[in-house]
N, C-alpha and C positions, 0 to 999 in steps of 0.2 A: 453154454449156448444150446446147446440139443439139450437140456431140458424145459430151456424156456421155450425151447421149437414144441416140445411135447406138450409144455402146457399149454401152449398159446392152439394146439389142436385140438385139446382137449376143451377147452374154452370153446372154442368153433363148435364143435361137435354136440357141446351140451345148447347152445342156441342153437342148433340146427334143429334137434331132438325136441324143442318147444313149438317148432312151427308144424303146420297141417302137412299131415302122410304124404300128401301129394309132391308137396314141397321137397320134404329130405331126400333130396339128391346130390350126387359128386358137383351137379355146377351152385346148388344152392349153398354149398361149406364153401367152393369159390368164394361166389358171390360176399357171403357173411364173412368170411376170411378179410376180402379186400374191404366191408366197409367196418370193419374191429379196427384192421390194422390205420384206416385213415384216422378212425376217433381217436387211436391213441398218439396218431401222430400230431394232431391237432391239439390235443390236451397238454402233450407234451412242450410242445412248442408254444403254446401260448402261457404253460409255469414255468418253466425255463427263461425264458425270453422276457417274461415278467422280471425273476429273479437277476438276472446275467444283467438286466439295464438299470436295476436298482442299486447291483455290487458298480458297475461302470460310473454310473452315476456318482454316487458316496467317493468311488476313488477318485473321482477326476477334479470332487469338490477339494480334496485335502493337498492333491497333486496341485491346482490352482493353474493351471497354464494353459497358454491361448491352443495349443493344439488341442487340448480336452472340449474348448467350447466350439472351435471348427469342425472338431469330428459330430458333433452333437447338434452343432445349427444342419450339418447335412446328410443327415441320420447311418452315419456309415455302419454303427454298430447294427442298427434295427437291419439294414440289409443285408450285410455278413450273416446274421443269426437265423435268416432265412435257409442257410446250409443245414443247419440240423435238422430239421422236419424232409430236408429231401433225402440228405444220406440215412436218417431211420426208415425211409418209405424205402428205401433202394435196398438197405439190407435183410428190411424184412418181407418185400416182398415173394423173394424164394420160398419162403415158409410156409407161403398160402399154398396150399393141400389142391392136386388136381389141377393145375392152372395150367392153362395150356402153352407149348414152347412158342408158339407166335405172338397168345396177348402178353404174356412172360417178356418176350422181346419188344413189345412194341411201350413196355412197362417203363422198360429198363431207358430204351430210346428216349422215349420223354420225360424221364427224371432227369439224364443226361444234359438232356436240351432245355428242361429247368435249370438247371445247374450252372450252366454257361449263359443263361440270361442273368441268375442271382450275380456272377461273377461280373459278368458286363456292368449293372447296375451296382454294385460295391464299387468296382472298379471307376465310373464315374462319378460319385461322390466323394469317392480319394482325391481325384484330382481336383474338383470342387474345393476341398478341404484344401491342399496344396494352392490354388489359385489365394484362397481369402489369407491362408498364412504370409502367401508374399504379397499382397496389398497392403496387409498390415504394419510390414516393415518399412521403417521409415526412409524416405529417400526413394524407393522401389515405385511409390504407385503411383509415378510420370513415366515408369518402362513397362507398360500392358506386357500381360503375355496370355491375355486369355482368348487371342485367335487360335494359338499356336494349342493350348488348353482344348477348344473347340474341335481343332484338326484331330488332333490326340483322341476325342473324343468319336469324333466320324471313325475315323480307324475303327478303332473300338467295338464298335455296334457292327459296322459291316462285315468284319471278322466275328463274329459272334454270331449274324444273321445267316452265313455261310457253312459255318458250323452247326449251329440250328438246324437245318436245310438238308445239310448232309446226315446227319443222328436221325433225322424223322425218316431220312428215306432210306436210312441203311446204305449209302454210299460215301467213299473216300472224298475228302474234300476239295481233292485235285479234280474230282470227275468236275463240278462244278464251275472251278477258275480257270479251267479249260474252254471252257464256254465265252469267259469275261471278254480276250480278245474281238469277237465276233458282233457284242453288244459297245465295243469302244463310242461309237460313233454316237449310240443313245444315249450312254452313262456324259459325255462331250456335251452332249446339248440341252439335257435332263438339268445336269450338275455345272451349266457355261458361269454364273453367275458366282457362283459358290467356288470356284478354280479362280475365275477373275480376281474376287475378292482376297483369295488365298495368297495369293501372289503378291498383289496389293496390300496386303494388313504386314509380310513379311517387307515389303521396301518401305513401306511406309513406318512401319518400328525400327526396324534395323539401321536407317539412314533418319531417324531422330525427325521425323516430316513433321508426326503430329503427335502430343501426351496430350494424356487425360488432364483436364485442367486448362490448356490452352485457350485463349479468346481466340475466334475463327471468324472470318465471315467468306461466307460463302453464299453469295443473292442469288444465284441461279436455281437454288434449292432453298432459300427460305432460312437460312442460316445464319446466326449473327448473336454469338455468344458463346458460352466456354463446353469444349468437348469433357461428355461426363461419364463415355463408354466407348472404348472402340474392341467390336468384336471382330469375329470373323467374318459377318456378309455386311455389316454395316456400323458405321460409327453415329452414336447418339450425341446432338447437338441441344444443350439447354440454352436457348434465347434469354434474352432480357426479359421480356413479355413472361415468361417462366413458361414458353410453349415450348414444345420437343423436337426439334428438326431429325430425319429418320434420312442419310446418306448411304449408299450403299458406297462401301470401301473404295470397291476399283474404282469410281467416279472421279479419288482425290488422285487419282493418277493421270485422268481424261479431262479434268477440267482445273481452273488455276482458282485460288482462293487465297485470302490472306489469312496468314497467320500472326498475330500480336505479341507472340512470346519476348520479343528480341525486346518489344519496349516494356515489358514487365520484368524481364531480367537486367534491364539500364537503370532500372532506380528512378526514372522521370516518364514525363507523357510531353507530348508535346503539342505548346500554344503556336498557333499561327491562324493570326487575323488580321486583316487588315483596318485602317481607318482611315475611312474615306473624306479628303480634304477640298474645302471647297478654293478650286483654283483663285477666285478673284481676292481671296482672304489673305495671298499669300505675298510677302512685301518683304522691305528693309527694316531691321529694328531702326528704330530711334536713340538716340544718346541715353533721356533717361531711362527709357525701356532694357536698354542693356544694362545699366545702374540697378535696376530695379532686379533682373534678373540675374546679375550677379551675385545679389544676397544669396540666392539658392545653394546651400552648399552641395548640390549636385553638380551645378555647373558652374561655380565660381572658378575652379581651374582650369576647367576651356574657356573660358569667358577669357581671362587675362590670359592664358598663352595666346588666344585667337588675334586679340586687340593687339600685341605686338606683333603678330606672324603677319598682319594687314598693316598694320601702323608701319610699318618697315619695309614693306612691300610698298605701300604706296608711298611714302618718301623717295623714294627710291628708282620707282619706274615712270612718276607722275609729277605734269609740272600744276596742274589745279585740280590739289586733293580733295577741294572745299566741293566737287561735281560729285555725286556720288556713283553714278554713272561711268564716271570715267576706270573707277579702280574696282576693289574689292569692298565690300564690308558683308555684316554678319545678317543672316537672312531669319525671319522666325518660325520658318521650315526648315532651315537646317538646325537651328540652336533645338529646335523641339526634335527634332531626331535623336539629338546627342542627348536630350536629357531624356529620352525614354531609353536610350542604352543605358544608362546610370542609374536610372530609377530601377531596370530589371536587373543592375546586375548588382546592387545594392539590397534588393526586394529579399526577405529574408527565405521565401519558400519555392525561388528559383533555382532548378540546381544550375552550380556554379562548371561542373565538370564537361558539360554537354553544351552546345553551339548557343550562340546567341548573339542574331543581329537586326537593325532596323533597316528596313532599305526601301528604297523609291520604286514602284511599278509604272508601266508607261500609264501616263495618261489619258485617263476616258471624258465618253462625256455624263458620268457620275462627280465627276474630280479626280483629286490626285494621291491613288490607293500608298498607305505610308503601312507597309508591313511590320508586323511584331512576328518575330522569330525567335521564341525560345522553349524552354522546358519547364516544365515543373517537376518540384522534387518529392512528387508522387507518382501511382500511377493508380490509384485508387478513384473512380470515375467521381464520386461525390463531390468528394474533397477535389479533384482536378478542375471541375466545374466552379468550385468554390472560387480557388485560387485566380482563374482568369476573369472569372467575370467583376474581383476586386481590381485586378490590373486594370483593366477596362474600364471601371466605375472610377476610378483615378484618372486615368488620363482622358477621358472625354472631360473631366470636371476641370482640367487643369491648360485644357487649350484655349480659351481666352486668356488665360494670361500671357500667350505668345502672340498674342489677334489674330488666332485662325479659328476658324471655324468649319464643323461639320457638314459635309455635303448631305438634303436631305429633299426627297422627292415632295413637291409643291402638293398640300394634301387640301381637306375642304375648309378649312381654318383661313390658310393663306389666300383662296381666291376668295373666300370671303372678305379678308385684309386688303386684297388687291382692287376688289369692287368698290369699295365703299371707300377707299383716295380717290377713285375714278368719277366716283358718284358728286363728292366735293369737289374734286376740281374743275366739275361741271358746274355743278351751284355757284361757283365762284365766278 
């Protein structure tokens, strides 16, 4: 060490000796001291740092493992290697000849206070690194934790900034956080949104509200598709539209929104639409109509239990069965009910596990709404589309053969149809 102290004066000395008379003075070998000593901090660290990322590199190719390409997608190594170029500047700055004990100290201070920013800055790409390790694990990346990552990181920096602060000014870091209480009320109102959310992203993970993935809708913010980031001040919503919706966390605690996991986790989606019946359509089968309908192996077994449950009923309670008025018989709004529960619960891409019924709503004056209530054994939105609008395209095709018909608003076609009987029955 003290000869490389000697040389590196000697060094100094023989530059100093090249420059004009005037110059060769004790601050001028300073001067020449400190800018040797940065060229060869520079030099050093940028061979070195060449060398150290080439061996990291080569290793981590044969290593093969995803922490090698974590550490490398968030350059933890190039930050760390930052340390060498400050501890050679730190060691050798003692050596510079004639320095004086205040710039000496004020040298030292802000190598220090490099030093704690390099750590800061390592130290946040670790956890970076740590965050993408556990997204990657399978199962993991529906439990975020990169609020918590964020908080970690605030810490971080403001411990750092504190320290910083204190090294520059040459005082204890207590003199500082003595102060903190006094400033409560700014850091409160400064920081109100960023505590909100903090608070928020921890009940909102911890109590399973909302994962990454989730279909969400939330209108009051524009929202209305799968959560694809929830951080610390706010969670990222990607729409359908493939636009961004931007919530700030605490919000999901202040306002209600739905969330769609529970029917992506059932295995089905659920159809519910109505089909609207035009009242005057609706009647008594006929003998052969019921004949005709009982071919359907859909309904042939309500067909003949029905015909006995009525046939026996009205023997029974009725002395002129021949009225039909007076008893029961089979209606072709209620036969068409039962064979749309048959058709769906025979339909091969209904799921069977989940509810399913057909039922009457009061009547309007549209008609008489005949609800489909069931599931599909998807919940994939294309295909979900698919499947109803084939139910649908069957059963509107399928209701004349019960003689009912669709209630449907009088459009320019029909008053066209309606003038021109009127128009005739004039001429006549």
């Amino acid at each position: 060490m003290e000869e490389f102290e000697v040389s590196g004066n000697n060094l100094i000395r023989w530059v100093v000796s090249h420059l004009p008379e005037k110059l060769q003075t004790p601050f001028a070998e300073t001067v020449v001291g400190i800018i040797l000593l940065a060229l060869l901090v520079f030099f050093l660290h940028v061979i070195v740092r060449s060398w150290l990322i080439k061996l990291f590199t080569r290793l981590g190719k044969r290593a093969n493992h995803p922490w090698y390409d974590a550490l490398m997608q968030h350059r933890v190594p190039q930050r760390a290697l930052f340390f060498l170029p400050l501890l050679i500047f730190y060691i050798g700055v003692d050596w510079v000849s004639d320095l004086p004990e205040d710039l000496l100290g004020f040298f030292m201070r802000l190598i220090n206070s490099l030093m704690i920013l390099v750590f800061a800055r390592t130290l946040d790409a670790f956890l970076s690194t740590l965050h993408t390790i556990y997204e990657n694990r399978p199962g993991l990346q529906r439990k975020p934790i990169k609020s918590y990552i964020q908080l970690l990181k605030v810490i971080i920096y403001i411990i750092a900034i504190i320290l910083i602060i204190a090294q520059l000014a040459d005082q204890s870091p207590w003199y500082f956080l003595s102060g903190i209480g006094a400033m409560t009320a700014i850091f409160l109102l400064v920081f109100r949104d960023t505590l909100l959310s903090l608070v928020a992203s921890v009940q909102l993970t911890n109590n399973d509200v909302i994962r990454v993935g989730d279909w969400i809708q939330m209108e009051q913010f524009g929202a209305d598709g799968d959560v694809i980031d929830i951080a610390l001040n706010n969670v990222r919503v990607q729409n359908w539209d493939k636009t961004i919706a931007t919530i700030p966390t605490h919000k999901f605690l202040e306002h209600s929104f739905l969330n769609w996991r529970g029917m992506q986790e059932s295995g089905g989606r659920r159809i519910m639409r109505s089909l609207l019946i035009d009242i005057q359509s609706i009647r008594f089968l006929t003998l052969r109509e019921v004949e005709h309908l009982k071919e359907s192996y859909l309904l042939r077994d309500y067909i003949t239990g029905k015909l006995e449950e009525v046939n026996t009923y009205n023997k029974k309670n009725l002395k002129k069965t021949n009225i039909i008025t007076n008893g029961r018989w089979l209606t072709n709004i209620g036969t068409f009910r039962i064979y749309i529960f048959e058709y769906l619960k025979h339909h091969p891409q209904t799921n069977k596990e989940l509810l399913t019924l057909v039922r009457q709503l009061e009547p309007t004056s549209q008609g008489l709404p005949l609800q489909v209530y069931t599931f599909a054994d998807t919940t994939q939105w294309a295909l979900f589309e698919h499947i109803q609008a084939e139910i649908f395209d069957h059963l509107l095709a399928v209701m004349p053969e019960f003689g009912l018909r669709h209630f449907q608003q009088p459009s320019g076609s029909n008053f066209e149809r309606f003038a021109g009987g009127s128009k005739r029955g004039a001429d006549t």
